[in-house]
CHARMM internal coordinates of N, CA and C (Angstrom, degrees):
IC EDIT
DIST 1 N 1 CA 1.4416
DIST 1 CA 1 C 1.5171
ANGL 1 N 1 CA 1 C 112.60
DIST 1 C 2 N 1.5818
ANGL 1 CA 1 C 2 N 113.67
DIHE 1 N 1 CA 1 C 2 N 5.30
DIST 2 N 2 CA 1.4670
ANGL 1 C 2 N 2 CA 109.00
DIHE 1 CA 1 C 2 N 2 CA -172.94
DIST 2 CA 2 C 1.0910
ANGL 2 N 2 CA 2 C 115.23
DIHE 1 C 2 N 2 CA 2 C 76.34
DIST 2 C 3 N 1.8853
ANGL 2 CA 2 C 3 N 95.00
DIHE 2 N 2 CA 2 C 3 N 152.37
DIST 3 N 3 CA 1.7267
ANGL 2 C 3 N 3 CA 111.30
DIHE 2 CA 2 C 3 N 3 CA -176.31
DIST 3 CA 3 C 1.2206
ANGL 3 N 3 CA 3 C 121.83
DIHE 2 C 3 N 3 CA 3 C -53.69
DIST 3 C 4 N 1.3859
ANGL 3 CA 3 C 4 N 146.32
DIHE 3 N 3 CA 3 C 4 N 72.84
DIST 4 N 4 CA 1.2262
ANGL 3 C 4 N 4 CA 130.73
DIHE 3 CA 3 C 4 N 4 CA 154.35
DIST 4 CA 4 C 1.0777
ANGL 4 N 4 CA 4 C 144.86
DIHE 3 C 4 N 4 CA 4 C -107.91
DIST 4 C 5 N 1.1510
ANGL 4 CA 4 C 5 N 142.07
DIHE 4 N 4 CA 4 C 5 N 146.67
DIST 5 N 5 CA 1.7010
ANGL 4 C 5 N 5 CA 160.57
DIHE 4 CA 4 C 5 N 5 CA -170.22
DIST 5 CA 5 C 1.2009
ANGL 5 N 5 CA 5 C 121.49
DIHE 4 C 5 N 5 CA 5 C -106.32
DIST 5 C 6 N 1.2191
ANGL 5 CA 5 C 6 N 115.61
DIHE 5 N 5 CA 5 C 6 N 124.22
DIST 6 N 6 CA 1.8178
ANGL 5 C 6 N 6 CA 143.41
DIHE 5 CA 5 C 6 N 6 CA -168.61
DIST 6 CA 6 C 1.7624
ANGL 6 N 6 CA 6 C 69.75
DIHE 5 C 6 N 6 CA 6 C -59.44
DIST 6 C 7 N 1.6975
ANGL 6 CA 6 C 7 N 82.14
DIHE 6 N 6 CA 6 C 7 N 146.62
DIST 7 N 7 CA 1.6201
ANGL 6 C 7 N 7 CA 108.53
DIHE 6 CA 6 C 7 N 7 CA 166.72
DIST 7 CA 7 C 1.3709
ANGL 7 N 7 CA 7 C 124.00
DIHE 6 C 7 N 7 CA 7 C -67.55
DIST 7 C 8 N 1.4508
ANGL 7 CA 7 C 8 N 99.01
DIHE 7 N 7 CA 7 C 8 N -61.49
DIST 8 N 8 CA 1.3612
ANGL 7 C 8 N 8 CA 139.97
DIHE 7 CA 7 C 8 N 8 CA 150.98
DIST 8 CA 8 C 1.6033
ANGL 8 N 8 CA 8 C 114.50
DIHE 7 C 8 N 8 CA 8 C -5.26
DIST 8 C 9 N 1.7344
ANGL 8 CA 8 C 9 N 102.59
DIHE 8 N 8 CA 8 C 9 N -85.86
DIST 9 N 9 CA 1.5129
ANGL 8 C 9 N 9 CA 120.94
DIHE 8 CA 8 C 9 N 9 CA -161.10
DIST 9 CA 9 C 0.9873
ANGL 9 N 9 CA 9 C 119.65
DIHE 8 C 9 N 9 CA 9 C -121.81
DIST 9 C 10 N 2.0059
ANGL 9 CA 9 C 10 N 116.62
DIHE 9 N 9 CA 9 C 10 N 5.36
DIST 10 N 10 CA 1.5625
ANGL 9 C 10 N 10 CA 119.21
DIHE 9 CA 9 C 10 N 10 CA 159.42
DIST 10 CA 10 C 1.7862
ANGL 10 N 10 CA 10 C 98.75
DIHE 9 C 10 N 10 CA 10 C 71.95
DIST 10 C 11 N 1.5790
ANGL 10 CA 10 C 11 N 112.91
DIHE 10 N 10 CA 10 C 11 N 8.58
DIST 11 N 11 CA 1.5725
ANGL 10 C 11 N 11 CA 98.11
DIHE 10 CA 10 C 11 N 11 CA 170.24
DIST 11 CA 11 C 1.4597
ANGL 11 N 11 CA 11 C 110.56
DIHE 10 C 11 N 11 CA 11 C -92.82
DIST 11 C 12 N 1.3623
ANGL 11 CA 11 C 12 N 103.37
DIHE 11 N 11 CA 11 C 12 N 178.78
DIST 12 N 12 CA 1.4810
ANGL 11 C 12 N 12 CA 112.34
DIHE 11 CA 11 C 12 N 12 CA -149.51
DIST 12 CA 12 C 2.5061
ANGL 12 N 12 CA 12 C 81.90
DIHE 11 C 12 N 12 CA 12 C -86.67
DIST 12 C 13 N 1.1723
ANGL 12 CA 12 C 13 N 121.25
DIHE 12 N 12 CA 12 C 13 N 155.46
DIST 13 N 13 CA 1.2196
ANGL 12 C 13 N 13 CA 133.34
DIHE 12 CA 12 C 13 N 13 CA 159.49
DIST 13 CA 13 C 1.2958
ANGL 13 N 13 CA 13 C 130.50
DIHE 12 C 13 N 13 CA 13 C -42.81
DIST 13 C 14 N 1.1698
ANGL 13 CA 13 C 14 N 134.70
DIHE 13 N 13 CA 13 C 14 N 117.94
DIST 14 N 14 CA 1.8794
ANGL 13 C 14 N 14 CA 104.15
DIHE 13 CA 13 C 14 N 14 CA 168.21
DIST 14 CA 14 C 1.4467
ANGL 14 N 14 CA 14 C 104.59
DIHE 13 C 14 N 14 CA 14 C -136.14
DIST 14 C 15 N 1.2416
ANGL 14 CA 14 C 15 N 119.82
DIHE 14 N 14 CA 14 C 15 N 133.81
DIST 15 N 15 CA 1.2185
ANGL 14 C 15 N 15 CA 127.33
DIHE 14 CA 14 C 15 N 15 CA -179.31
DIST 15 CA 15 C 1.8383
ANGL 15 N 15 CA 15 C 113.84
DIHE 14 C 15 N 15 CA 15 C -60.35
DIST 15 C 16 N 1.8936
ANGL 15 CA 15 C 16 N 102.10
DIHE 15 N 15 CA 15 C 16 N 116.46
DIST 16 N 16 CA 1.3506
ANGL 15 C 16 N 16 CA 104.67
DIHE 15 CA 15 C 16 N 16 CA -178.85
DIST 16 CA 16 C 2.0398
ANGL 16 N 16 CA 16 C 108.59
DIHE 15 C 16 N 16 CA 16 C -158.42
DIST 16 C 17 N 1.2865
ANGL 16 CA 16 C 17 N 115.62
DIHE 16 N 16 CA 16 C 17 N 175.00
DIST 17 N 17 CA 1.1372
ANGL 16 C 17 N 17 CA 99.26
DIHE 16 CA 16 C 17 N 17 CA -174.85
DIST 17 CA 17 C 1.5444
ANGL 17 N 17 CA 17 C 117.05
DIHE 16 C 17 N 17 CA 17 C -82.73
DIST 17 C 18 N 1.7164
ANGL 17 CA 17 C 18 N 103.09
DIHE 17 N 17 CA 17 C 18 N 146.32
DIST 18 N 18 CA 1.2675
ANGL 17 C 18 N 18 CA 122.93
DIHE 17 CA 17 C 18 N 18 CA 150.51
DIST 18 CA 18 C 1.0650
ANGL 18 N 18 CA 18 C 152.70
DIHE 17 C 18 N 18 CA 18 C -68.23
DIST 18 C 19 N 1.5907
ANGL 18 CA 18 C 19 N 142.34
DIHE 18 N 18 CA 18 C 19 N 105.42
DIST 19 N 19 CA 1.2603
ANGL 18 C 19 N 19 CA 132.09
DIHE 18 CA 18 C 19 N 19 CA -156.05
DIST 19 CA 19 C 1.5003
ANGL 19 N 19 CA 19 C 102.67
DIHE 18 C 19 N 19 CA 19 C -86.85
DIST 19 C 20 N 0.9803
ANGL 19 CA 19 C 20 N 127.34
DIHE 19 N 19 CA 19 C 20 N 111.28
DIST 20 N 20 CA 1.7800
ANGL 19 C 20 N 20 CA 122.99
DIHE 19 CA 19 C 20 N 20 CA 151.49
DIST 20 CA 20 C 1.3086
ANGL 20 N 20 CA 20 C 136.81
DIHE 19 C 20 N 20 CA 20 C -108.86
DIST 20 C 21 N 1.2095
ANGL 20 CA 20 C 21 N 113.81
DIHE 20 N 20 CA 20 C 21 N 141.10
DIST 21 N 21 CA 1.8891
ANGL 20 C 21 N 21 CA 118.50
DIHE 20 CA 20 C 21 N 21 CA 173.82
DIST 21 CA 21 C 1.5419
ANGL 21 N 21 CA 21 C 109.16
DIHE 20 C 21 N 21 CA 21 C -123.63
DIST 21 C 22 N 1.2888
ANGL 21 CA 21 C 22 N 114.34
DIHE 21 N 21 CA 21 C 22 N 133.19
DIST 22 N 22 CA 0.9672
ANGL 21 C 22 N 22 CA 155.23
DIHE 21 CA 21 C 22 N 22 CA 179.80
DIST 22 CA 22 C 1.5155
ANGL 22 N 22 CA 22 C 147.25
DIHE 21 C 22 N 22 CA 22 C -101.50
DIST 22 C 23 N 0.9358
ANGL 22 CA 22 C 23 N 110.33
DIHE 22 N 22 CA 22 C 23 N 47.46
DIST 23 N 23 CA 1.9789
ANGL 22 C 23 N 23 CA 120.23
DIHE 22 CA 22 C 23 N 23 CA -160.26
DIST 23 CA 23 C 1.8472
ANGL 23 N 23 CA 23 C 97.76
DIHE 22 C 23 N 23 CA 23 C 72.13
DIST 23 C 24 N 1.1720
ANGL 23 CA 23 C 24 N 114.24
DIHE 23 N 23 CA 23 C 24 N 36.43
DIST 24 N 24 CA 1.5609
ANGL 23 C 24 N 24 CA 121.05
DIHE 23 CA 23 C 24 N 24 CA 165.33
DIST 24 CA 24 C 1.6211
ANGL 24 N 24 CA 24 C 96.81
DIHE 23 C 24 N 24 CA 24 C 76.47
DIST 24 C 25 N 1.0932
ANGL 24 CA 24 C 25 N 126.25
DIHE 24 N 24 CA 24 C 25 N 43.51
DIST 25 N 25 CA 1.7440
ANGL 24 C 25 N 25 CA 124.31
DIHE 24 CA 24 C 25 N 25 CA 151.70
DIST 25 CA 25 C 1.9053
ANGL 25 N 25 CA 25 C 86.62
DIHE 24 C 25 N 25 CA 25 C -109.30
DIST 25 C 26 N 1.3816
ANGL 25 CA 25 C 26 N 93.76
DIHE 25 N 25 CA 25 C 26 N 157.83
DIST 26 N 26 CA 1.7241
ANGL 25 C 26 N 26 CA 105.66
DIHE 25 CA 25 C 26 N 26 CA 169.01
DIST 26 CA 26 C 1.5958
ANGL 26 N 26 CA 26 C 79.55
DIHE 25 C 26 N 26 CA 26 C -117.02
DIST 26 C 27 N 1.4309
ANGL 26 CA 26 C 27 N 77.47
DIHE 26 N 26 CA 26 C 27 N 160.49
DIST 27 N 27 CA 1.9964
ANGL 26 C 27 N 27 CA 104.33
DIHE 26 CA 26 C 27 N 27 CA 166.76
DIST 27 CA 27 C 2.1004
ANGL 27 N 27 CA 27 C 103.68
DIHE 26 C 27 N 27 CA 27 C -165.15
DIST 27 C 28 N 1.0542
ANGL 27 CA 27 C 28 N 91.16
DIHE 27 N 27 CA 27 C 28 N 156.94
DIST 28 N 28 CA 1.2605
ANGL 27 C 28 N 28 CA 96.25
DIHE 27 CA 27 C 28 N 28 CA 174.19
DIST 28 CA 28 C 1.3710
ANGL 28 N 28 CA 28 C 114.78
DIHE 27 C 28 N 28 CA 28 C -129.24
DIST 28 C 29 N 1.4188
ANGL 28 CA 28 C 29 N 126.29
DIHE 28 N 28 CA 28 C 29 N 151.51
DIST 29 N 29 CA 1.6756
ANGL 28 C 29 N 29 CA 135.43
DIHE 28 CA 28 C 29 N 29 CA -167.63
DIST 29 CA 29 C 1.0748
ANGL 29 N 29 CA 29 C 118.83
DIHE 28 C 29 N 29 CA 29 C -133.64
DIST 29 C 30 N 1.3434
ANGL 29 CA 29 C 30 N 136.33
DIHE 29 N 29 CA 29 C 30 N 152.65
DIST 30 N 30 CA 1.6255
ANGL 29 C 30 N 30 CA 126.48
DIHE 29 CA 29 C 30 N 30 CA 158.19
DIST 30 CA 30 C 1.3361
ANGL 30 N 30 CA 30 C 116.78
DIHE 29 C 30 N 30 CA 30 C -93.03
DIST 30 C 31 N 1.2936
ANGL 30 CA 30 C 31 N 108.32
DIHE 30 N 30 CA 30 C 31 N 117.78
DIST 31 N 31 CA 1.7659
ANGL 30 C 31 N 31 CA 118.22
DIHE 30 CA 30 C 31 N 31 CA 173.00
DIST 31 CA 31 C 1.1775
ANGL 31 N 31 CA 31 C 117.20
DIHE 30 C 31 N 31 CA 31 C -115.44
DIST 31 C 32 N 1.5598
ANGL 31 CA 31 C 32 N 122.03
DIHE 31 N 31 CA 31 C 32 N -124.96
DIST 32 N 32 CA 1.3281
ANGL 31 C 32 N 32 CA 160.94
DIHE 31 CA 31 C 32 N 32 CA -149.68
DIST 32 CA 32 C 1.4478
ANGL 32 N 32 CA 32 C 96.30
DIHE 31 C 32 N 32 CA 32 C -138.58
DIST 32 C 33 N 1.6006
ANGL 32 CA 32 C 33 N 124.15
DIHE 32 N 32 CA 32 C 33 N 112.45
DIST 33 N 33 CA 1.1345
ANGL 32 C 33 N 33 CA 109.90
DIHE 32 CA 32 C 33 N 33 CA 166.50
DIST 33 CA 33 C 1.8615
ANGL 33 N 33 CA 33 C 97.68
DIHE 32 C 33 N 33 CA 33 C -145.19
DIST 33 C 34 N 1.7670
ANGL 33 CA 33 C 34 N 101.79
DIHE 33 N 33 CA 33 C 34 N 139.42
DIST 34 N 34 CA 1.7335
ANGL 33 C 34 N 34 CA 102.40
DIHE 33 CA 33 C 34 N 34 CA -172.44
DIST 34 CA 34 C 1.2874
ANGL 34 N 34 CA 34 C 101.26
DIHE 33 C 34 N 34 CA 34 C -101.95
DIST 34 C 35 N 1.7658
ANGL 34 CA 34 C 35 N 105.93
DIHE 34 N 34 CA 34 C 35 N 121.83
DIST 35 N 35 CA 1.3113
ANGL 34 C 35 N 35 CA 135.99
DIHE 34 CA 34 C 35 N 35 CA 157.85
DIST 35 CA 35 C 1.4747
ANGL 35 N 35 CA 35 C 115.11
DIHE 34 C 35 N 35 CA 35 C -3.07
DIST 35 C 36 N 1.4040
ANGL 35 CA 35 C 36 N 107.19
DIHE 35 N 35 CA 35 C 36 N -57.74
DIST 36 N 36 CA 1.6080
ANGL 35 C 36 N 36 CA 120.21
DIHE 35 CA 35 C 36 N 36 CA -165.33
DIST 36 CA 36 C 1.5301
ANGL 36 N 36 CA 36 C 114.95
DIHE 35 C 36 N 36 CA 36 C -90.43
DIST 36 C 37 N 1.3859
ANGL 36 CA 36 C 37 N 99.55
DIHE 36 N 36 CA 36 C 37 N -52.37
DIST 37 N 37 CA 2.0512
ANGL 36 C 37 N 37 CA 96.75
DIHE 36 CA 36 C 37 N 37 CA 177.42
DIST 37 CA 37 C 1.4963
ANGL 37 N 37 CA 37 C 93.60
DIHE 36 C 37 N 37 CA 37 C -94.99
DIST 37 C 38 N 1.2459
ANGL 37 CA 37 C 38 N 134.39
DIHE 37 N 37 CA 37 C 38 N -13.12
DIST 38 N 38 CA 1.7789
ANGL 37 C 38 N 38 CA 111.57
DIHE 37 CA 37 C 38 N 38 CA -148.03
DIST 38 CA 38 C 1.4696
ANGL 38 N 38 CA 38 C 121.58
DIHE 37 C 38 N 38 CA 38 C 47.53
DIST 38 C 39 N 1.3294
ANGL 38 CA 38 C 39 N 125.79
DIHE 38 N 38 CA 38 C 39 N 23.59
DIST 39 N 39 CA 1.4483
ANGL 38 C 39 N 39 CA 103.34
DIHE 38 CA 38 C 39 N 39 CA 148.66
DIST 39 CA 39 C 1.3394
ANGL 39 N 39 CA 39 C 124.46
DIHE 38 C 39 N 39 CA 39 C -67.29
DIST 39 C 40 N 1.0092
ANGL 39 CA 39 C 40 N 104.57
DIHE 39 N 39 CA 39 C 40 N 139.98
DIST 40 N 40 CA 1.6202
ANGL 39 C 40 N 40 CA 131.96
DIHE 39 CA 39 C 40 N 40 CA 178.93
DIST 40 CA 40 C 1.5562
ANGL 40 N 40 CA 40 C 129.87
DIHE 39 C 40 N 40 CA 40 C -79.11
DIST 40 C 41 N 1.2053
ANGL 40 CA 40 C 41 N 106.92
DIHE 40 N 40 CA 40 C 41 N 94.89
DIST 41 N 41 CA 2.1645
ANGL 40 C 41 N 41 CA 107.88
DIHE 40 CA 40 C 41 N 41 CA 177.69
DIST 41 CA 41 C 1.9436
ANGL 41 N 41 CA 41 C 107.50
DIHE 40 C 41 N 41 CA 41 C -92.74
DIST 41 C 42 N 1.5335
ANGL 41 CA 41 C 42 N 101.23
DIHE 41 N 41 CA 41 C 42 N 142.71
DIST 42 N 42 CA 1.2655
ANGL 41 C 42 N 42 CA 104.75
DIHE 41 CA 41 C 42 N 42 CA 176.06
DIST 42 CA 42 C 1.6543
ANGL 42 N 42 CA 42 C 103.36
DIHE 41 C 42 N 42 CA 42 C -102.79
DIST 42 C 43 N 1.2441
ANGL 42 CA 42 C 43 N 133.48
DIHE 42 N 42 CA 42 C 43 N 138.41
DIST 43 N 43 CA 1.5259
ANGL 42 C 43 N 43 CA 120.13
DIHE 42 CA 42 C 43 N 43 CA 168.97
DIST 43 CA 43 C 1.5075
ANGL 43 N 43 CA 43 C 103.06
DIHE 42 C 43 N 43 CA 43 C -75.84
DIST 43 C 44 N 1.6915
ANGL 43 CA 43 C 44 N 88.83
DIHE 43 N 43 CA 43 C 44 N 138.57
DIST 44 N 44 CA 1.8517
ANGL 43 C 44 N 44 CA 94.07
DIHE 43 CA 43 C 44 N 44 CA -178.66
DIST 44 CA 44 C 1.4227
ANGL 44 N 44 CA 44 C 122.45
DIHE 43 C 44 N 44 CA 44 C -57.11
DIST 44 C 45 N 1.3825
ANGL 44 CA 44 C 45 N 122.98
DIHE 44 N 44 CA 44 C 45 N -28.06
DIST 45 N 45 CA 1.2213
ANGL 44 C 45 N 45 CA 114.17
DIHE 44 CA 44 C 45 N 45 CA 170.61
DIST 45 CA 45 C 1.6648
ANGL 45 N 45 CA 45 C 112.86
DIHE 44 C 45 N 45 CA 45 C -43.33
DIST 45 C 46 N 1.5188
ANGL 45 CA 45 C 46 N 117.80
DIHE 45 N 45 CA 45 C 46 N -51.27
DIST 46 N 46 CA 1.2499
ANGL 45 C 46 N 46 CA 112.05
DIHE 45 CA 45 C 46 N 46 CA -165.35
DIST 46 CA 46 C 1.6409
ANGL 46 N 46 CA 46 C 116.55
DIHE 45 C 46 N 46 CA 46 C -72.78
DIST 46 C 47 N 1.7298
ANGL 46 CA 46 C 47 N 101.92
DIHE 46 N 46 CA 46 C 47 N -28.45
DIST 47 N 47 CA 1.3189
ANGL 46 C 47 N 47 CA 96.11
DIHE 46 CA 46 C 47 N 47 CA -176.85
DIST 47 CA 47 C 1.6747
ANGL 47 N 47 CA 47 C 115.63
DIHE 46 C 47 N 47 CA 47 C -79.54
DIST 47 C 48 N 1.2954
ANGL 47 CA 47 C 48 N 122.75
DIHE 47 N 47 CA 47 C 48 N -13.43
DIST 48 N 48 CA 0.9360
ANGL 47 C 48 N 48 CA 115.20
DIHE 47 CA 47 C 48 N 48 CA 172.98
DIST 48 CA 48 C 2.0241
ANGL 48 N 48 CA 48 C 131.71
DIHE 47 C 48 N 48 CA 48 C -96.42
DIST 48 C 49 N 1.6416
ANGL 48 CA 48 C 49 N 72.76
DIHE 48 N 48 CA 48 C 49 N 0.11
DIST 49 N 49 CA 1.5888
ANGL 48 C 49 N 49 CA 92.20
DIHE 48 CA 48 C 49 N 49 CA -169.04
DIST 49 CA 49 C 1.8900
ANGL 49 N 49 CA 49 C 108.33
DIHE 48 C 49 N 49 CA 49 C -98.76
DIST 49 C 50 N 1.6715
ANGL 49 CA 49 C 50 N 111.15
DIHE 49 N 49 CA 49 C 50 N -63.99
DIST 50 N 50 CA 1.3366
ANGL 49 C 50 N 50 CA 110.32
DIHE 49 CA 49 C 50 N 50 CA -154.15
DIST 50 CA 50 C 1.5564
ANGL 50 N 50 CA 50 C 89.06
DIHE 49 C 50 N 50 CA 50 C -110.36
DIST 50 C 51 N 1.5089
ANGL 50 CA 50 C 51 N 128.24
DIHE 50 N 50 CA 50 C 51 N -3.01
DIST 51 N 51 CA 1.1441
ANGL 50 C 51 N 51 CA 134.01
DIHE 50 CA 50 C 51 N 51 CA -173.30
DIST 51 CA 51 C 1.3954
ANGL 51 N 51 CA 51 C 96.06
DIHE 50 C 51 N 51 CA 51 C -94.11
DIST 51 C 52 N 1.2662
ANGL 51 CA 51 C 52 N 127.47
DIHE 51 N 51 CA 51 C 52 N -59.10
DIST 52 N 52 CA 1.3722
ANGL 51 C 52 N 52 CA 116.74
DIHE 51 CA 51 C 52 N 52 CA -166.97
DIST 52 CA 52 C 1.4707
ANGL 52 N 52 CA 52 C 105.00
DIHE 51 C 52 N 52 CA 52 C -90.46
DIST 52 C 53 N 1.3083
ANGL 52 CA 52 C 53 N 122.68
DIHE 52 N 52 CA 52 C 53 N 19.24
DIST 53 N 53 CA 1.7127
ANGL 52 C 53 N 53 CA 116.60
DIHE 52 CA 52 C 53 N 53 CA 163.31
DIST 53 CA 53 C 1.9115
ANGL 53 N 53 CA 53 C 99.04
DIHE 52 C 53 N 53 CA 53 C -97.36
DIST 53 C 54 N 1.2674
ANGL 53 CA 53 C 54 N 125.74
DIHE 53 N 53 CA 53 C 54 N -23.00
DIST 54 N 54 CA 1.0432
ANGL 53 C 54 N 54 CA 124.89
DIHE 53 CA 53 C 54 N 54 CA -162.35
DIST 54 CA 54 C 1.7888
ANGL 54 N 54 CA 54 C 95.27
DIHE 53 C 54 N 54 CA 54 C -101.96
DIST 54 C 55 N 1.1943
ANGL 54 CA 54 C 55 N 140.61
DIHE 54 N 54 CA 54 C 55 N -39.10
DIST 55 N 55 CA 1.1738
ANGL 54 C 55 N 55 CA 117.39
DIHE 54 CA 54 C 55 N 55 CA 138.46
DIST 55 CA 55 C 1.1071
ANGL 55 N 55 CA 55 C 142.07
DIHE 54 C 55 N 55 CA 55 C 12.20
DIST 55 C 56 N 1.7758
ANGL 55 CA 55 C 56 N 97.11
DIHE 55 N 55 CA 55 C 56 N -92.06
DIST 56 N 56 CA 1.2967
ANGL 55 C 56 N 56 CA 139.72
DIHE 55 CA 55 C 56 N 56 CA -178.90
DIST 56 CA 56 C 1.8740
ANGL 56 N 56 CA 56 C 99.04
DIHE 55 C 56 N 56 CA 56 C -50.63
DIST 56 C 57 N 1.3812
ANGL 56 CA 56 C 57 N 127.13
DIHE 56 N 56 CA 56 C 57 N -62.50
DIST 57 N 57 CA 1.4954
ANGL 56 C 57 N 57 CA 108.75
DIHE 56 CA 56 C 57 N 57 CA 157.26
DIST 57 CA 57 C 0.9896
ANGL 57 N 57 CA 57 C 162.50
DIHE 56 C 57 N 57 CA 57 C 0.15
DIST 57 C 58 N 1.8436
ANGL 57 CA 57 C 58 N 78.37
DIHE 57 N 57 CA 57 C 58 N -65.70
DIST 58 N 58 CA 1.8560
ANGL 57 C 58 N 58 CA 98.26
DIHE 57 CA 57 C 58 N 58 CA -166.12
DIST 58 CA 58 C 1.8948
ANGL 58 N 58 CA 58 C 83.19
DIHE 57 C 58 N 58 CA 58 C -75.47
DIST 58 C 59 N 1.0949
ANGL 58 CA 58 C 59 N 107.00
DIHE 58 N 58 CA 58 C 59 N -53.53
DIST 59 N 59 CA 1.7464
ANGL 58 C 59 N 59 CA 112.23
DIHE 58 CA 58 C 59 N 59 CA -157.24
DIST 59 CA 59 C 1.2602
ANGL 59 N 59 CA 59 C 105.97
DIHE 58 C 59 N 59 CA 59 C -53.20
DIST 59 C 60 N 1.8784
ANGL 59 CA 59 C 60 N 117.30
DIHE 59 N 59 CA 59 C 60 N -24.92
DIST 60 N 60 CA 1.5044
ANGL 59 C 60 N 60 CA 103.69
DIHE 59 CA 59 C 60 N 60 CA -170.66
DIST 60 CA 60 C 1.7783
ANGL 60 N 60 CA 60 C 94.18
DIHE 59 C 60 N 60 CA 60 C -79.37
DIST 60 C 61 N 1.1406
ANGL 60 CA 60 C 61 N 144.94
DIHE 60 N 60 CA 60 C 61 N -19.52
DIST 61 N 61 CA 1.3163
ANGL 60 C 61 N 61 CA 160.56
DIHE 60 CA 60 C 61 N 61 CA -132.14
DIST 61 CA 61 C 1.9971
ANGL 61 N 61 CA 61 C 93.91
DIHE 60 C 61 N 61 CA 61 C -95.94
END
COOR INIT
IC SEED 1 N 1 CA 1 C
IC BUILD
């Protein structure tokens, strides 16, 4: 997923899962997750791609 570094804590990225909630569904993802805090990055492709089609779902639902 490429070199990247927590904003945060300047550590290096490592690919791990994401927790998300969503109008109260959980789901989990593989992103960007930092070693040291665990904040969590989504790559924009996904958030704008399979994230906002799955959205779009729940809300038509």
């Amino acid at each position: 997923m490429g070199d990247w570094h927590c904003f945060k804590c300047k550590e290096q990225m490592v690919e791990g899962e994401i927790k998300l909630m969503y109008l109260e569904i959980d789901a989990t993802l593989t992103g960007l997750v930092c070693p040291k805090c665990g904040e969590g990055y989504i790559p924009e492709e996904l958030a704008i791609g399979k994230l906002a089609e799955g959205e779009k779902k729940i809300e038509d639902k």
